[in-house]
N, C-alpha and C positions, 0 to 999 in steps of 0.2 A: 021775410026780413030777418028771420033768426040765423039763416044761412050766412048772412053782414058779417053778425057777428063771433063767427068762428075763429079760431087762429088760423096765421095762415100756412102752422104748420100741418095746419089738419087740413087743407086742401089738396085734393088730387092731383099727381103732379102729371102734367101734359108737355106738346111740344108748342109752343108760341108759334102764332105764324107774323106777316108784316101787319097785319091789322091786327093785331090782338092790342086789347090798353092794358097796360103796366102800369101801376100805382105805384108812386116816388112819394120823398120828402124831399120839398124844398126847404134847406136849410136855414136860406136867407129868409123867408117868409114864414117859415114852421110852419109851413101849411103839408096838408098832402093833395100831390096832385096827377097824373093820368098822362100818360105815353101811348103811342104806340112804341111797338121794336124797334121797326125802324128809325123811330124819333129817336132810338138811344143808341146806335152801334157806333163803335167809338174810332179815332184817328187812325192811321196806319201807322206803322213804327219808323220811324226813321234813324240812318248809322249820317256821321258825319269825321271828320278828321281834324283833331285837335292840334295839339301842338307835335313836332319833330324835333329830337334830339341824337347829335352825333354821340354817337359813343367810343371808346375805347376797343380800335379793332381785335376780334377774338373773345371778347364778352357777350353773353346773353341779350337780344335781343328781349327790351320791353314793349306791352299794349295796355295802357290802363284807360279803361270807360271812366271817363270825366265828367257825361253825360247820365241821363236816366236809361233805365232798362227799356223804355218805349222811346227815347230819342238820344240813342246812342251817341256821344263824340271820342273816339278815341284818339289817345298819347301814344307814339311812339318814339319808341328810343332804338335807335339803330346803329350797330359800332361800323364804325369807318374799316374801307376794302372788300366788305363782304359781296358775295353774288348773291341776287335775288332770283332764285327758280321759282317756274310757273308749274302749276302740279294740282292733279285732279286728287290724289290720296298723298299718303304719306309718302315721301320719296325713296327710291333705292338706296342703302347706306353708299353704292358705289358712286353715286351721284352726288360731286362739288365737294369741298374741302372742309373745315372745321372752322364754326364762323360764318356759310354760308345758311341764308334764309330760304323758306320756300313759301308761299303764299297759293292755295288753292283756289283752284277755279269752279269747284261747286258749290252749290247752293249753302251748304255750311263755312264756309269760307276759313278751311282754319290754317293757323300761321304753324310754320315748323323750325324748326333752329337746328345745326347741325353741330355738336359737340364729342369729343372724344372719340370719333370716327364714327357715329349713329345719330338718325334724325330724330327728335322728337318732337312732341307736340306740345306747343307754349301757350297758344288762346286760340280762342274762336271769333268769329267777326260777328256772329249770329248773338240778335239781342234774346233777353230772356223771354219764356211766352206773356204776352198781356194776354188781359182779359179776352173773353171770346170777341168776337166781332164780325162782322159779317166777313165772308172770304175775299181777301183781295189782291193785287200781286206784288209777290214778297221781293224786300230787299235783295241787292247782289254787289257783289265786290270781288273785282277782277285785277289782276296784275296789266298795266297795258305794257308802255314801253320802261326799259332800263337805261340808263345815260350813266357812262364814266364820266367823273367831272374828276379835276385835277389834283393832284396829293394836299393834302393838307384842307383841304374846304369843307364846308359843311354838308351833309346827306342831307337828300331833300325829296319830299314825297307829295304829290300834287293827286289831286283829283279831279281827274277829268271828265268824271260822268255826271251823277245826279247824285242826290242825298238818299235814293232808294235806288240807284243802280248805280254803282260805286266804281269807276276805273282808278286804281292807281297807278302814276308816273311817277318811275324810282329815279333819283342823281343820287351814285353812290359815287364818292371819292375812293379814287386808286390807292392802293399803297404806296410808301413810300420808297424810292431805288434802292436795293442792295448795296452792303457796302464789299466790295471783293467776292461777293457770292457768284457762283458758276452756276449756273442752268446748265444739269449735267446729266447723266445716267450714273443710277450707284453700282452699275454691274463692271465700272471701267476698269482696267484693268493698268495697276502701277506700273511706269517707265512707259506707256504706249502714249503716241502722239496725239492729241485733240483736235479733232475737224469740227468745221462747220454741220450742224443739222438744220437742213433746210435753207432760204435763202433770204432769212430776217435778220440774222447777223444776230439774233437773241440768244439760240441754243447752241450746244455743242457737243459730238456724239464719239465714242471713240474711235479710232481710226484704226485699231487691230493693229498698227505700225510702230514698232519700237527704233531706236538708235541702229539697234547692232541689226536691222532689216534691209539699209539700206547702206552699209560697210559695202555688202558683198558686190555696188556695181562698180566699186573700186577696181580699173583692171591689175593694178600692180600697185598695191597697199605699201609705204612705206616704213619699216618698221626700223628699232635702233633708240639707244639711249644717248644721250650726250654730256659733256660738264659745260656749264658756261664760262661763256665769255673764251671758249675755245674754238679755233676753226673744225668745221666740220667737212668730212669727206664720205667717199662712198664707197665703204668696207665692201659691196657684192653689187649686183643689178637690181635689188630693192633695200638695200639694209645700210643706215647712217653709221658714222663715229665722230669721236672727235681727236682732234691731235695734240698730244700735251705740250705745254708751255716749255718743258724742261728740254724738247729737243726741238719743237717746230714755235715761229714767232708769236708772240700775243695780241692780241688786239691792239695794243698801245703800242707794239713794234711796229705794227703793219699801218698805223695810222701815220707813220714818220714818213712814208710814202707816197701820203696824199697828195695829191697835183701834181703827181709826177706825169707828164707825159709822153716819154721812150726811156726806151733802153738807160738804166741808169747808166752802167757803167761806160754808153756811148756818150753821157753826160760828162763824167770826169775822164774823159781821156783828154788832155792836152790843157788841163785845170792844174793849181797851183795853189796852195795853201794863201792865205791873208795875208796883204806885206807888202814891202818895198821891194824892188829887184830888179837889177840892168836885162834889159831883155836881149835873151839869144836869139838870133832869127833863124830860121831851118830847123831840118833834124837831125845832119851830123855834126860831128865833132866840130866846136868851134872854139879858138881861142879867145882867152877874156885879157882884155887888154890891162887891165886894173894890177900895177905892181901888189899889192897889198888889198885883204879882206877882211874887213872888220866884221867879228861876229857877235853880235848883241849890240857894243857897246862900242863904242871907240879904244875901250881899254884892252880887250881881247883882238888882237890880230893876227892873221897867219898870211904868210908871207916865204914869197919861192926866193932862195937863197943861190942855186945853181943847179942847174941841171938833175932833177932825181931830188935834191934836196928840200926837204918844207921845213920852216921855223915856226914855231909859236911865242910871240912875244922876243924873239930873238935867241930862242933856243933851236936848235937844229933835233926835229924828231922823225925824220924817214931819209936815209940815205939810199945813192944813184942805183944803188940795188935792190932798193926796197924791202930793207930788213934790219930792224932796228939794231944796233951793236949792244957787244955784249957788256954789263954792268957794271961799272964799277964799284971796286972794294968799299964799304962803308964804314967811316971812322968810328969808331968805339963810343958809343954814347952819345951818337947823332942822335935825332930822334924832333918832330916836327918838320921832313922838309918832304921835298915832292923830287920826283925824278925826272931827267928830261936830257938831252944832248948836246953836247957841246958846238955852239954855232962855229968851231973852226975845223975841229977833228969828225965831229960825227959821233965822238962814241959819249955813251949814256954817262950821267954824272950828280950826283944829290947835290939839291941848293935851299937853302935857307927861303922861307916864306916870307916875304916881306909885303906891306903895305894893307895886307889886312889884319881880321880880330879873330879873337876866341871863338870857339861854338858857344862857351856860354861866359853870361856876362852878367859879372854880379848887379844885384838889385839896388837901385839908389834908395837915397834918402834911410831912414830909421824902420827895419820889417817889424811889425808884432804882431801874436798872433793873437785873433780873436775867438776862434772855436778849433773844431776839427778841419772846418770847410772854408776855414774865412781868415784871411789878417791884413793889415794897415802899412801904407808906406806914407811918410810925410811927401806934402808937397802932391802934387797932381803929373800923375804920368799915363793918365786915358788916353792922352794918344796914340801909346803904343802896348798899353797893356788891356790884349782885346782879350775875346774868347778865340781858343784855340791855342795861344803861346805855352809854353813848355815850362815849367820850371823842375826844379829840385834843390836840396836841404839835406840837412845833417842832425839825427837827433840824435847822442851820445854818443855820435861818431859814425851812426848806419845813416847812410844815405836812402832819401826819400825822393818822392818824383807823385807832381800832379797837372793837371790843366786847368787854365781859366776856364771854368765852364758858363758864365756870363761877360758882358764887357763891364769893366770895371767903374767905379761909380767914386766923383771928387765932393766930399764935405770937408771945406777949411779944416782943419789943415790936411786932410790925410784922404787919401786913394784909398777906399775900398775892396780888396780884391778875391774873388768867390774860385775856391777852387773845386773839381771833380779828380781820383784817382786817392793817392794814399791819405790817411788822416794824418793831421798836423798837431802832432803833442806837446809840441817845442821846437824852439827855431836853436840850432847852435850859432854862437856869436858868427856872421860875416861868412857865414853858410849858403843862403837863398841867393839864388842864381837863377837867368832866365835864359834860355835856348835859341840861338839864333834862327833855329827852323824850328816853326811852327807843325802842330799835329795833325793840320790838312794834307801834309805831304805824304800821312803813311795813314789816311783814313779811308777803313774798305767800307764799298757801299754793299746793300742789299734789296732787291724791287721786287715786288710781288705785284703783275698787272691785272686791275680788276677788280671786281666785287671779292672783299674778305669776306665771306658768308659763312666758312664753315673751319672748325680749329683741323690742324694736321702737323704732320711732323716733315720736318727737311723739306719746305716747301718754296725757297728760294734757293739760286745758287747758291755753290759751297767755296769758303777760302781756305787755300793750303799756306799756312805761316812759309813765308820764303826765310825766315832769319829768327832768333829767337827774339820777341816783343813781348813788351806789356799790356794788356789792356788795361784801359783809364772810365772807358763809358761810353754811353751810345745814347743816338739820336733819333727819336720815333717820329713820323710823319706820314700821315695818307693825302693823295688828291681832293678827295672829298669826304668832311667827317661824317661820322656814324652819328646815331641817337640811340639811349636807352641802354644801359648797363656800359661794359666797357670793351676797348680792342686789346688783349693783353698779348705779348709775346715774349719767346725766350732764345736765348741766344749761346749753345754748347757748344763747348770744346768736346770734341767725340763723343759726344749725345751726354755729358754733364753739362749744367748750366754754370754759365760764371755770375749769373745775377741774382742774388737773396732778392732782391728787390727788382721784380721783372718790370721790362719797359712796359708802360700802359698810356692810353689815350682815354681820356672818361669822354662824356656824353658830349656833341658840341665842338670836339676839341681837336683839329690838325695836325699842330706841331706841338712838341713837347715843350716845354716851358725853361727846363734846364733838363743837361745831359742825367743822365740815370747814371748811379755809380755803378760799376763794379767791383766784385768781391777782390777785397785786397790781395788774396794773393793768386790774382787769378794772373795768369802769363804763357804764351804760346812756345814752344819749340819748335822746333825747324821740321816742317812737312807738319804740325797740328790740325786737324782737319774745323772751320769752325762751321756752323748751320744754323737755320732761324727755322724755328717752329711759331705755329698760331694755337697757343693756349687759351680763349676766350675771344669771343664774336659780339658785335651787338644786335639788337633787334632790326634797327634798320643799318646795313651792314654800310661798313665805310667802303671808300671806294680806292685802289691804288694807293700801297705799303711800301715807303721807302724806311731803310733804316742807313744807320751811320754809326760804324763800332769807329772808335779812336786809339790807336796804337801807337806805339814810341820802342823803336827798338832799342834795346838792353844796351849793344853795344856804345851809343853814345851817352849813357849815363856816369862812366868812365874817364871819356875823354874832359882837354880841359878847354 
């Protein structure tokens, strides 16, 4: 019985079989009490699957045991897009992307995470060892199936085995579409055309095919530069040009033509200007029974007198020989009359001008001026004083000369009237006169057809002064305006300008508003050459430059 009471660290230590009795304390009894082994070997361990969390694609992969070391439940966190690989070790770095998971299929079960371009090992599935126990068959946890589920959803992980043989079913949501990204090769090579790779319509591969590959199955390449809005033709058997405006039609010429269908000129043959007119029948000679032919007016007539002879007005001007006679002597200090033939003799004879007026005709009512460009007549005479009439004045005795450059405008009491040409620094008394011919009669145009895109010099036709003239100012207008900055141009007498103040169109704007002055002493002589140049363009260019200079020849600033 002294054996009892030994410690039982003094006992010999042996190996237990199933019958052997094992002395316990019962805690809740505080007694001690008597086992066999087998009475005591303890539960198997069990793994379970806690909760799943999406995570943030490209982030680490979480496992935290939730559970005990002998009844494991594990948490994952899983980031969205990744692939789940099946894998007995550690995987090939060459194997899946960054972000990609791998889950092993032996017995240690350990998870791997793929970062930076290498796997490594994050947990293991395997619980800690418990106590001994008898031997039994161990946990497992296996990867089964994978499932894409849709952008944006939750990852989801199912177990489809047992609590001690563990299958997981992965639902990993896809990433989400590219936005403009190409699924490409980075070996492509710049300017080459992109094909199809394969026949998913996903990827695309280079095509080794540039632009200038497929020039050469061009048989006869056409080459050649051109200006717009010019016809073009065919300088050689592969090679364009184009033909300039200054000697071949413009597009806006060649548009005058439209719906022509034959031969123009088979059009106007046997055509007649607009009008009244006794008709001829045939095509020879035929007499007109009409003693008498009024020309314009009933006041102008011409009228056969005898044989060979024609009268105008009742003066005889073609005798039976058809050659006017020779003039006679003119009285010393004639002067206003017209020459013309005596309806008895025939021969030529000056006559007094009756029944009409002056070229110019003094200005009614009271003139005053009001600036350099502007002065007043009492009473209202808009109805004849437009833009375009003529006038001229006297300051200290030198005669002046301008144009209405607007129509004139009536505030009780007084006519307003705006001129263009010389400045007006004073009126001399019973001076201001106005011109019985208006400045449309001697106004030369100028056209430029088409897009004004780009400035140049001498770019519309040129006028040769037939007499010596003044210029007074000009009139800018396109077809259609420009936008953004302005259309500026200028307009020389033998490549000087006559305008300090060049004609311009600003943004928006067609017609000019009022004529543009010219430099006062600007004035042409006989044969002066004059040209329009394009000094400034706009951004979005106007279309079709008309211009209108205003001339008044010298000589009738004289007369009375």
């Amino acid at each position: 019985m002294a054996d009892v009471k030994k410690m039982i660290t003094d006992l010999p230590l042996g190996t237990p079989t199933s019958t052997d009795v094992i002395p316990f304390v019962d805690i809740v009894t505080n007694t001690t009490k008597k086992a066999t082994k087998a009475d005591l070997k303890g539960d198997a361990a069990t793994v379970d699957v806690g909760t799943t969390t999406t995570l943030v694609p490209g982030s680490a992969a979480t496992v935290a045991n939730s559970g005990t070391v002998n009844d494991a439940i594990l948490d994952f966190g899983i980031p969205a897009g990744a692939v789940i690989h099946s894998t007995v070790i550690i995987p090939n770095n060459s194997v899946g992307v960054n972000g990609d998971w791998a889950f092993s299929t032996s017995s240690t079960s350990e998870v791997y995470f793929k970062s930076g371009g290498a796997w490594a090992l994050v947990n293991s599935n395997k619980g800690a060892t418990g106590e001994a126990g008898p031997t039994g068959a161990a946990a497992t946890a296996t990867a089964g199936t994978t499932t894409t589920l849709s952008a944006g959803s939750a990852a989801t992980v199912t177990n489809v085995g047992t609590v001690n043989a563990a299958i997981f079913d992965f639902g990993i949501p896809k990433g989400a579409d590219g936005i403009g990204d190409v699924n490409g090769p980075a070996s492509a090579v710049d300017g080459n055309f992109a094909s199809f790779d394969l026949a998913t319509g996903k990827k695309i591969k280079d095509s080794g095919k540039k632009a200038a590959d497929f020039q050469t199955v061009l048989t006869n390449p056409v080459t050649g530069t051109g200006t717009i809005n010019e016809i073009s033709y065919w300088t050689s058997s592969s090679a364009q040009g184009t033909l300039p405006v200054a000697t071949y039609p413009s597009l806006t010429e060649l548009s005058y033509v439209k719906g022509v269908t034959s031969g123009v000129q088979s059009q106007l043959n046997g055509k007649q200007a607009s009008g009244s007119y006794a008709a001829l029948a045939g095509s020879t000679a035929q007499a007109f029974s009409a003693s008498t032919l009024d020309v314009g007016n009933a006041d102008t007539t011409i009228a056969r007198v005898s044989g060979g002879v024609i009268s105008v007005e009742g003066n005889n001007i073609i005798t039976a020989n058809q050659q006017v006679t020779a003039l006679a002597a003119t009285a010393a200090g004639d002067k206003d009359k017209y020459c013309h033939s005596n309806a008895s003799t025939g021969a030529l004879e000056w006559s007094t001008v009756t029944g009409g007026a002056s070229l110019w005709t003094l200005m009614p009512g009271t003139p005053t001026r009001v600036g350099n460009t502007s002065f007043t007549v009492t009473g209202d005479i808009t109805t004849y004083v437009a833009k375009g009439m003529i006038i001229k004045w006297t300051e200290s005795s030198t005669v002046r000369m301008a144009m209405v450059s607007i129509p004139s405008t009536y505030g009780a009491p007084n006519t307003t009237i705006t001129i263009v040409g010389d400045t007006m620094a004073s009126i001399d008394a019973s001076s201001l006169k106005y011109c019985m011919l208006g400045a449309e009669a001697f106004v030369e145009k100028f056209a430029v057809a088409g897009t004004i895109g780009a400035t140049g010099t001498d770019i519309a036709n040129a006028f040769y002064a037939q007499e010596p003239m003044r210029v007074l100012g000009a009139d800018l207008y396109v077809g259609t305006a420009g936008t953004t900055n302005a259309t500026t141009i200028d307009i020389n007498k033998a490549g000087t300008t006559m305008f300090t103040t060049k004609p311009t169109l600003a943004t928006t704007v067609a017609t000019s508003p009022t004529p543009f002055t010219a430099n006062t002493t600007s004035a042409l002589a006989l044969n002066d050459r004059v040209s329009i140049d394009i000094d400034a363009v706009q951004t979005t260019a106007a279309i079709d430059l008309y211009v209108k200079l205003y001339l008044f020849p010298t000589r009738y600033i004289n007369l009375t």
